[in-house]
Biopython code that builds the backbone (N, CA, C, O; Angstrom):
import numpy as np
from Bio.PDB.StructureBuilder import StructureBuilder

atoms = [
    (1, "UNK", "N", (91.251, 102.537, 112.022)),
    (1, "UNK", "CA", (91.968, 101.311, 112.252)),
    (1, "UNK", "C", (93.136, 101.264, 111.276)),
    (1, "UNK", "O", (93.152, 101.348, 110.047)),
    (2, "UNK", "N", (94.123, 101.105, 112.186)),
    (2, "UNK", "CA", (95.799, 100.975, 111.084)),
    (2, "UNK", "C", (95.824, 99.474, 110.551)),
    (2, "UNK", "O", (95.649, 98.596, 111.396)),
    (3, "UNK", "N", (96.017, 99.117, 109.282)),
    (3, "UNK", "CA", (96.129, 97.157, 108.632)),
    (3, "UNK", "C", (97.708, 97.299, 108.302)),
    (3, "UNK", "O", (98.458, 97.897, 107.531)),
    (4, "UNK", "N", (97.736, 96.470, 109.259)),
    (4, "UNK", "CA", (99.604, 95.910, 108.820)),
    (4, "UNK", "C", (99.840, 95.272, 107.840)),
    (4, "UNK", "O", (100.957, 95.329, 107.325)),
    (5, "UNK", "N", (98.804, 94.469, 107.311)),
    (5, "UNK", "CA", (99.349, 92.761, 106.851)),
    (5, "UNK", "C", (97.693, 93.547, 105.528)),
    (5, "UNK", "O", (96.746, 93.962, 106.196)),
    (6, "UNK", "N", (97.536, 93.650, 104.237)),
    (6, "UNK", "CA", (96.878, 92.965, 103.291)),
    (6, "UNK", "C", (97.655, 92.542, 102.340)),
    (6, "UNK", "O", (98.534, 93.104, 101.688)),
    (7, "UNK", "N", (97.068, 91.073, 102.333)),
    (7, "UNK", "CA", (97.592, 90.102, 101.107)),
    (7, "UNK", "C", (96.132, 89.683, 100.345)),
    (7, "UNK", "O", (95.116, 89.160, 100.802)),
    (8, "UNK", "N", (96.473, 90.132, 99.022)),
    (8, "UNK", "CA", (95.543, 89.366, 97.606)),
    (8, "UNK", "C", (96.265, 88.466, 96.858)),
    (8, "UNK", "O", (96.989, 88.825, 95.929)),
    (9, "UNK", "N", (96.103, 87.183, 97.239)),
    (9, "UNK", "CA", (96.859, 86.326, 95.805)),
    (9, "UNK", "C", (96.258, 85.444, 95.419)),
    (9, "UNK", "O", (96.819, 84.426, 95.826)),
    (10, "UNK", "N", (95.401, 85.202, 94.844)),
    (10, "UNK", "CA", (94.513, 84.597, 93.595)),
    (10, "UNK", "C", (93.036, 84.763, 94.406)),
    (10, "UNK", "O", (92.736, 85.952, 94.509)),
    (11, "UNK", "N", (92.271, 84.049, 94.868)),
    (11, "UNK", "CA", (91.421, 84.400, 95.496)),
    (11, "UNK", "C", (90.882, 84.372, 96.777)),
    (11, "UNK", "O", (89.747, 84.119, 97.182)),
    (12, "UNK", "N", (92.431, 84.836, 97.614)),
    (12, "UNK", "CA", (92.267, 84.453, 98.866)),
    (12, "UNK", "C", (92.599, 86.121, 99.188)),
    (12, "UNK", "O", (93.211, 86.965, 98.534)),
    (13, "UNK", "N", (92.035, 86.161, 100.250)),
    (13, "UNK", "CA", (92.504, 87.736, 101.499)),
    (13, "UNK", "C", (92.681, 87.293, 102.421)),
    (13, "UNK", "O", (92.109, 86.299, 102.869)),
    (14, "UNK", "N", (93.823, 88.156, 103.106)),
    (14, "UNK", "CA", (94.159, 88.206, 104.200)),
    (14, "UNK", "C", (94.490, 89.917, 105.116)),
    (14, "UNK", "O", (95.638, 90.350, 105.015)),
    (15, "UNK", "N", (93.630, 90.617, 105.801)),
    (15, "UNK", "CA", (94.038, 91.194, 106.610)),
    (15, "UNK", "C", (94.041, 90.914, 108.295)),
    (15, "UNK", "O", (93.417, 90.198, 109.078)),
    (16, "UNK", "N", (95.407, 92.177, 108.380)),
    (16, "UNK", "CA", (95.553, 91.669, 109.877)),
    (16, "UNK", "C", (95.993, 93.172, 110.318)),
    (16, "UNK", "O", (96.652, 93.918, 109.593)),
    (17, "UNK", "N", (95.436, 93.563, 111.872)),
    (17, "UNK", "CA", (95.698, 94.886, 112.309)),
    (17, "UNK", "C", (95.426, 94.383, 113.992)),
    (17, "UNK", "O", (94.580, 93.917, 114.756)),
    (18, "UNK", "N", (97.288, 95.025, 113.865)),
    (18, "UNK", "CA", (97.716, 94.365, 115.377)),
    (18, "UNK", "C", (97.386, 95.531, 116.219)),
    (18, "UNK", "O", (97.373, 95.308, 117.430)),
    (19, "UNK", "N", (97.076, 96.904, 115.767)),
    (19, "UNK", "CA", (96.468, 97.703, 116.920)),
    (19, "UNK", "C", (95.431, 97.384, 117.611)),
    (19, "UNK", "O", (95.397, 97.695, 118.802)),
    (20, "UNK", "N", (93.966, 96.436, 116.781)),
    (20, "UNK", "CA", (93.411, 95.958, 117.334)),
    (20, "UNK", "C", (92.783, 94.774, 117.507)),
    (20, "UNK", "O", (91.662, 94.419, 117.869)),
    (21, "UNK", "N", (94.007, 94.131, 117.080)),
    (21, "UNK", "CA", (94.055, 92.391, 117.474)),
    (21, "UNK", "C", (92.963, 91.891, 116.117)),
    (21, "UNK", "O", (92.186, 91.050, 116.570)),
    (22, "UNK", "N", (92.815, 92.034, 115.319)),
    (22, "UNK", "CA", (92.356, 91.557, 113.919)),
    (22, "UNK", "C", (92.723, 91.065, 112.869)),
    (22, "UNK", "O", (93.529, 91.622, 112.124)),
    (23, "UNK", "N", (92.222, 90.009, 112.653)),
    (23, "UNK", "CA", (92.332, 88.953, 111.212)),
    (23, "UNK", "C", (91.282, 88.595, 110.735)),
    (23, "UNK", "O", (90.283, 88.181, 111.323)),
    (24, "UNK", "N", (91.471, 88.749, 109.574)),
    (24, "UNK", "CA", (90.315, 88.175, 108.803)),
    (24, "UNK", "C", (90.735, 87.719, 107.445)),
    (24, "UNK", "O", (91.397, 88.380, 106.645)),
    (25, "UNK", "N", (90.266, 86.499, 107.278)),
    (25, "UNK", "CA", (91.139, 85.543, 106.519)),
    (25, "UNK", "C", (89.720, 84.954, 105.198)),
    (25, "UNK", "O", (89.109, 83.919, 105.466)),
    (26, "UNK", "N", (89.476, 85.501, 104.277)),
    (26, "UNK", "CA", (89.021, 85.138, 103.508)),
    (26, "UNK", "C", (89.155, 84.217, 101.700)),
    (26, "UNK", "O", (90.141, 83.533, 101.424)),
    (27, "UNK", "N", (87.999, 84.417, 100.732)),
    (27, "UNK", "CA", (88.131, 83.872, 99.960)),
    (27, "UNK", "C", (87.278, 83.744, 98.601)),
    (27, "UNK", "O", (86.662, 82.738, 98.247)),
    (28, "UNK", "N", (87.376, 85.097, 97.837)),
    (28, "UNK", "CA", (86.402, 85.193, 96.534)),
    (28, "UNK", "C", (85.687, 84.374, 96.238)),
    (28, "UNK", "O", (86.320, 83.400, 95.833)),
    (29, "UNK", "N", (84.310, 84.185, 96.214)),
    (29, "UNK", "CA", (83.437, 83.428, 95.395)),
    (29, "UNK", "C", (83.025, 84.007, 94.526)),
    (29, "UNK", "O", (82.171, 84.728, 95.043)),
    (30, "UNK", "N", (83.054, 84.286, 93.040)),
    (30, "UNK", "CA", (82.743, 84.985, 91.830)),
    (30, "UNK", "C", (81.216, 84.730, 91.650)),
    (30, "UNK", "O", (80.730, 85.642, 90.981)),
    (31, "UNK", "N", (80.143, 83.641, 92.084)),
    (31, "UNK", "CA", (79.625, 83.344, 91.497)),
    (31, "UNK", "C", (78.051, 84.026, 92.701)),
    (31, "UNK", "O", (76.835, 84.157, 92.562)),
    (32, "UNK", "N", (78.984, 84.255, 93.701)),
    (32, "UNK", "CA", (77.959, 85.105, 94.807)),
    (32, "UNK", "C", (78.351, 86.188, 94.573)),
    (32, "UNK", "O", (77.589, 86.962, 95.153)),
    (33, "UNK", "N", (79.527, 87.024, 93.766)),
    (33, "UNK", "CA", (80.228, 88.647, 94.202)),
    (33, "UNK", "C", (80.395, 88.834, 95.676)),
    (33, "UNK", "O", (79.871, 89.801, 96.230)),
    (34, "UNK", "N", (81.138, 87.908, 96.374)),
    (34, "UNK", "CA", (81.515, 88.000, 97.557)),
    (34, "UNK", "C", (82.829, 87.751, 97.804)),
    (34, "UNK", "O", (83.596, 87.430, 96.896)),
    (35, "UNK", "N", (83.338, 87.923, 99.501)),
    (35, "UNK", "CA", (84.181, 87.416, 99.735)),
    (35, "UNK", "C", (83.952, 86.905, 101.345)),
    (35, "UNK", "O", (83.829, 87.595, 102.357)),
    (36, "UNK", "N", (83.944, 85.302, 101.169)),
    (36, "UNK", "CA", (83.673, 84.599, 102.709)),
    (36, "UNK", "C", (84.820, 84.254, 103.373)),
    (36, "UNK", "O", (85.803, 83.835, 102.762)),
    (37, "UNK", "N", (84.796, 84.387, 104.569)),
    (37, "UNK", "CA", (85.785, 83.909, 105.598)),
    (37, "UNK", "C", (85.499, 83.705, 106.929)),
    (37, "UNK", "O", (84.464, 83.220, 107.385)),
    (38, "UNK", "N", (86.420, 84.080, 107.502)),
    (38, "UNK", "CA", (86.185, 83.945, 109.205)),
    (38, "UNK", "C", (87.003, 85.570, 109.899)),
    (38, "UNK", "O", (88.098, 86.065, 109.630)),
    (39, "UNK", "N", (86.444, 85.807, 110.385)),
    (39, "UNK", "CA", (87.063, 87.342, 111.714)),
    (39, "UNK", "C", (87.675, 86.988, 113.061)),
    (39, "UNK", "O", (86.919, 86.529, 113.916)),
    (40, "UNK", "N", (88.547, 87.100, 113.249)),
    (40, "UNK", "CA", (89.453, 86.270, 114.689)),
    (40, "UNK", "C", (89.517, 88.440, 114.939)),
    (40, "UNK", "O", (89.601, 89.423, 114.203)),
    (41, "UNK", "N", (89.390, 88.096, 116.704)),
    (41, "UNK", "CA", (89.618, 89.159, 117.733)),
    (41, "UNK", "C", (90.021, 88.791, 118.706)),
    (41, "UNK", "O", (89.164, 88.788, 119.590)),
    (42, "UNK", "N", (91.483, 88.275, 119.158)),
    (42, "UNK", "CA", (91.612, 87.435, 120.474)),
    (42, "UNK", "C", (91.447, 86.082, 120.627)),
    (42, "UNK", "O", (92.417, 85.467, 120.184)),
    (43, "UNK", "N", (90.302, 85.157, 121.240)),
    (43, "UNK", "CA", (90.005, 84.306, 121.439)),
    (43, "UNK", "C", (88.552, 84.150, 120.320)),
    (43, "UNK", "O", (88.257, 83.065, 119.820)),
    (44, "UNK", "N", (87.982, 85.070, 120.135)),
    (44, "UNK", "CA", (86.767, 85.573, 119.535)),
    (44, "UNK", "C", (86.769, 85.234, 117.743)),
    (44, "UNK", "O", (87.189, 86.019, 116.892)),
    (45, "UNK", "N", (86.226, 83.959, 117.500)),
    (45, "UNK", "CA", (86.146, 83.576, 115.716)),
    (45, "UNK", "C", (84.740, 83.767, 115.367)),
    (45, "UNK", "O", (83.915, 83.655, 116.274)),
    (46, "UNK", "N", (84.301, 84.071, 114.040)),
    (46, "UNK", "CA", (83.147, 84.464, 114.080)),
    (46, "UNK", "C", (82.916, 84.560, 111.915)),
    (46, "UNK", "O", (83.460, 85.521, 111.371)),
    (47, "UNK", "N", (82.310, 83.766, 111.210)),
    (47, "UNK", "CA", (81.888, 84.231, 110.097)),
    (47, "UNK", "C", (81.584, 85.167, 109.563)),
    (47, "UNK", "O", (80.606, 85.771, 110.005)),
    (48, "UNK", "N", (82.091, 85.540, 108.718)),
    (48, "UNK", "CA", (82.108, 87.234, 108.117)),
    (48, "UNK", "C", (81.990, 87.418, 106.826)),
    (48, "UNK", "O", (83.144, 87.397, 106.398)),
    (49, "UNK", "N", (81.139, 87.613, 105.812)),
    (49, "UNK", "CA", (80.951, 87.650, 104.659)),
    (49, "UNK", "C", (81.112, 89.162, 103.675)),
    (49, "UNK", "O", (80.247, 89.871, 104.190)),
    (50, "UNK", "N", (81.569, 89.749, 102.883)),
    (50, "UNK", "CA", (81.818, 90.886, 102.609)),
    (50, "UNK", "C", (81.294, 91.234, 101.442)),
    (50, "UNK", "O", (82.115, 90.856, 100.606)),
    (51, "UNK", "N", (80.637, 91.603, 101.047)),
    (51, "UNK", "CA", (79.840, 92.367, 100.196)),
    (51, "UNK", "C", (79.491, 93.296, 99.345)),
    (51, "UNK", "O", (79.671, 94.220, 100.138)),
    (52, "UNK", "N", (79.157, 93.803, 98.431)),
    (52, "UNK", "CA", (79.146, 95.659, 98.110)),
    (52, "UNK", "C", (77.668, 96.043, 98.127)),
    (52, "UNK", "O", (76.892, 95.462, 97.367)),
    (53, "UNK", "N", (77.316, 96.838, 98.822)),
    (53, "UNK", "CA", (76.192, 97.287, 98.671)),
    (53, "UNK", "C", (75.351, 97.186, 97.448)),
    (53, "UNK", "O", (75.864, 97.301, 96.335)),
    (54, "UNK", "N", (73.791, 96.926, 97.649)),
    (54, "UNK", "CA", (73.400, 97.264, 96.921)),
    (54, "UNK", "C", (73.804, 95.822, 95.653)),
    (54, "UNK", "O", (73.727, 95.997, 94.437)),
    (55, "UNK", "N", (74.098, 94.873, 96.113)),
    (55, "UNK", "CA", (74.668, 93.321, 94.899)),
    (55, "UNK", "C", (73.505, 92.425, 95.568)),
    (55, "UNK", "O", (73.011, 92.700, 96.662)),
    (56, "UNK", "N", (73.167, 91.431, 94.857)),
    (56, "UNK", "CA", (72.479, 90.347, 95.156)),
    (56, "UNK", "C", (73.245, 89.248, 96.182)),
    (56, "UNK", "O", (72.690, 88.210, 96.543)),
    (57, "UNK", "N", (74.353, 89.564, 96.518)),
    (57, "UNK", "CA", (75.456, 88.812, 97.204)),
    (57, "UNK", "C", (74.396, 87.931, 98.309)),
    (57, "UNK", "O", (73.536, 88.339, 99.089)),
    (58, "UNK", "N", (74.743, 86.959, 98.077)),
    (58, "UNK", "CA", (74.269, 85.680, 98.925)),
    (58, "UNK", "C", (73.086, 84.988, 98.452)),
    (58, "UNK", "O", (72.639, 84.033, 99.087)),
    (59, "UNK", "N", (72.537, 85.410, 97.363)),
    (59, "UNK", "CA", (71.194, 84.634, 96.533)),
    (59, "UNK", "C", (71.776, 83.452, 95.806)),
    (59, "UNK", "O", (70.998, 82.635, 95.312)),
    (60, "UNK", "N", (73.038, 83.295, 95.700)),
    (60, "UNK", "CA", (73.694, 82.337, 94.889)),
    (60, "UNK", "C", (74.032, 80.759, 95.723)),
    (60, "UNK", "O", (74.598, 79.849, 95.117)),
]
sb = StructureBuilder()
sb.init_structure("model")
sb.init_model(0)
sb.init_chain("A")
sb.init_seg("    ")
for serial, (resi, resn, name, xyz) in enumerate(atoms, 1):
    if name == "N":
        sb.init_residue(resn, " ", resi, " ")
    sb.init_atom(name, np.array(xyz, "f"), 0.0, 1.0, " ", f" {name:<3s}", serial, name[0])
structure = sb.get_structure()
């Protein structure tokens, strides 16, 4: 997958990849080691949480 668009500026993300119609628009929580947002595909929105393997991410 080709990403046109990543933006990091303070604790927000934003990618976007117009080959295959994707955004995903998130937002660091330090205190889970995550990053929450939402995934747009078209008409298609959907919660998306991002993670690193192997972290306690989401016990918080």
């Amino acid at each position: 997958m080709t990403l046109d668009v990543v933006i990091e500026e303070n604790d927000n993300l934003t990618v976007e990849s117009s080959e295959t119609g994707i955004t995903y628009e998130g937002r660091f929580r330090a205190a889970a080691n995550e990053i929450a947002g939402s995934y747009w595909q078209g008409p298609y929105e959907a919660p998306l949480i991002l993670h690193r393997p192997g972290t306690n991410a989401g016990t918080n």
